[in-house]
N, C-alpha and C positions, 0 to 999 in steps of 0.2 A: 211473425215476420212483418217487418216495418214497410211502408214503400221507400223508403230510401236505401235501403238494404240490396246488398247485391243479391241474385239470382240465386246464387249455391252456397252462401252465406251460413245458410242454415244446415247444409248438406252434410254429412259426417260419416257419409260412407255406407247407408244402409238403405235401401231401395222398398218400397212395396211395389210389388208386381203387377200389372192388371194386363194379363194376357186378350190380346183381342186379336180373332181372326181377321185376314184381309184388311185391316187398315194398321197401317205403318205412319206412325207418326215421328215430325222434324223440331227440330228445336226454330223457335218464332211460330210456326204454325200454333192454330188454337181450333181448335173440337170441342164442338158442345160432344155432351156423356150423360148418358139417361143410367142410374144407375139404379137397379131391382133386385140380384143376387143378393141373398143375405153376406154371404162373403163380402160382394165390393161393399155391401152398407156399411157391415164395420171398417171394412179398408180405409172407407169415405171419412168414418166418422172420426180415426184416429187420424188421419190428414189432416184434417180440420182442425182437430184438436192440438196438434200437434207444427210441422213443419210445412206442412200443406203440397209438401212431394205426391207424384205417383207416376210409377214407370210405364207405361205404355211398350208392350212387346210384343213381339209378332211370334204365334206360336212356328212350329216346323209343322210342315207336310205330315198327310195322318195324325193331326190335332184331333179330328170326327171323334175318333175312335176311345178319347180321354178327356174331352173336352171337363166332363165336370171333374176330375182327378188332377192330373197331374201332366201336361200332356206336354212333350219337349219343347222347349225353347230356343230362339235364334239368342245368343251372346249378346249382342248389341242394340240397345235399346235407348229409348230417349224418356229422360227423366223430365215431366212437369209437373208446374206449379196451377196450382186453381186459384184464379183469378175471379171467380165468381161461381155463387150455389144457391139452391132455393131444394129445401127441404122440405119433403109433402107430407101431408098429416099418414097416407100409409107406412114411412121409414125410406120412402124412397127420396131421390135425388136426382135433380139437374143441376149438373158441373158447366162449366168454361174452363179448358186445363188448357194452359199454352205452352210451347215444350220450350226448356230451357238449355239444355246440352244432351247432347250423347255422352252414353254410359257403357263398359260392360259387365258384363255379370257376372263377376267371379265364383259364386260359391251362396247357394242357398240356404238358408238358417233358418231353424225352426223356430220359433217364439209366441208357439202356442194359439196363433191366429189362425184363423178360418182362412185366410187368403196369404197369399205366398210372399215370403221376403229374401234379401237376398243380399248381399256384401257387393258392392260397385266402387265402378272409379269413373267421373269424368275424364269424357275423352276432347282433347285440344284438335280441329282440324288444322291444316296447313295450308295457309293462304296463298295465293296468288305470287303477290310480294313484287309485282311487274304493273306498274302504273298504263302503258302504255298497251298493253294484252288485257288490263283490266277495261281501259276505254272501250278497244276495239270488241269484245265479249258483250259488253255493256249496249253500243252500236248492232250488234249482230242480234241478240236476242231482242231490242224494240223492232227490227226490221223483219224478228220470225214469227213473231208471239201472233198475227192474228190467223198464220196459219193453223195456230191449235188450237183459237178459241172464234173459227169462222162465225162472222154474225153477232159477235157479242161484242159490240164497241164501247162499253163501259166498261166490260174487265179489261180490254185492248187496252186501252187507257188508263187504266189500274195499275195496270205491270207496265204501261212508260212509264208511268210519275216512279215506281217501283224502281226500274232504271237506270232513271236521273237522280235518287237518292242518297244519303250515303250508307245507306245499310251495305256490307258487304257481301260480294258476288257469291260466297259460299252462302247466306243468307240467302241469297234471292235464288241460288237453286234450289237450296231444300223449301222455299216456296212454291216453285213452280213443282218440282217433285210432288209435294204433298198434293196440291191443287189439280192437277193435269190426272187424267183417268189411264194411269199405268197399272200394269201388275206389280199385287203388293212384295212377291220375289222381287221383282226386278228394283221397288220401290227399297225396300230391305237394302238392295247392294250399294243402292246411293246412301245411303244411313250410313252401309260400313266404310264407305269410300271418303276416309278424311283428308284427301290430296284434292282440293277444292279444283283445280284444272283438271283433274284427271275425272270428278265426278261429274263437272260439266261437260268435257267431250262425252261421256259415258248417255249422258241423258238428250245433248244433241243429237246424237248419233241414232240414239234411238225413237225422236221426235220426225227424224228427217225420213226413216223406214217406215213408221207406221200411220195407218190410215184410220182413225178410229172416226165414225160416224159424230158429225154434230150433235146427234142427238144423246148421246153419251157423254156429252161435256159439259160439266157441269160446276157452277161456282159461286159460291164454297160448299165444301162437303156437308151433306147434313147430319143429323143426330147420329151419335152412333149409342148400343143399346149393349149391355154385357149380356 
């Protein structure tokens, strides 16, 4: 993959899996990934070697119980790209994957790997499409944001320039989505909610109920570990 290349450029329909509990990953988001499982290693390795895809999905409730097998899957997942690796003289790996679109999983295929693959389609959200509800949205979340991030006036200020930007409003909720210390269910339904107004009232609404300690907010998320 070139950097002038688009995103899904390379994409052709076939996903590698990397089931991870409790963290739900967005497209723009980016997660470092300490990667140890001999599974993900070759997952990693044929990444690399290859298209440099890897899906990021969130198992279903009672994953404990299969975690090394097989263990159900949520449909909707976000497909990224690595962006950066450092390979350790053990076979292990630290990734940067930053996610590029939601996917869903149509039908898993076997192909003789150690880690799971699967037939997908990107999925298109549905913008806004209202200049004027875009402003005001835009306005409304720089005047909530340091309610959720009390005390931290450099992410405050993070997410104004964020904002003021022209990244779009669906972008900048699946960033606060990923960022903000929600449950990863509840994180999950904003993934599947491609009506970009309806996933922001969703994540309002649920910002504006909950009370979650300072000290559980936290930014950005760190490692995460298969």
């Amino acid at each position: 993959m070139t950097p002038d290349q688009p995103p899904l450029a390379e994409f052709r329909g076939m996903a590698r899996l990397f089931p991870l509990p409790n963290l739900v990953f967005f497209p723009q988001a980016v997660q470092p990934l300490h990667i140890f499982e001999p599974r993900y290693r070759e997952m990693t390795a044929d990444a690399l070697a290859g298209d440099q895809y890897i899906a990021l999905v969130l198992p279903k409730s009672g994953w404990e119980k299969s975690y090394a097998g097989k263990p159900a899957l949520h449909q909707i997942a976000c497909l990224g790209q690595i962006t950066a690796h450092q390979k350790l003289p053990d076979g292990r790996y630290n990734l940067l994957l930053k996610g590029i679109s939601r996917i869903r999983i149509e039908e898993e295929v076997s192909e003789g790997k150690l880690y799971r693959t699967a037939r997908a389609e990107a999925i298109d959200e549905v913008p806004l499409g209202d200049k004027t509800k875009d402003k005001a949205w835009r306005r409304r979340l720089g005047r909530e944001v340091p309610t959720w991030f009390p005390g931290q006036d450099q992410v405050i200020q993070e997410f104004r320039k964020l904002f003021r930007s022209s990244l779009s409003l669906g972008t900048l909720c699946d960033i606060m989505a990923f960022a903000l210390p929600l449950e990863a269910e509840f994180k999950q339904a904003l993934l599947e909610e491609v009506q970009v107004d309806r996933r922001l009232c969703r994540l309002v609404k649920q910002l504006e109920i909950m009370h979650c300690p300072p000290s559980q907010r936290t930014f950005p998320p760190g490692f995460s570990s298969n």
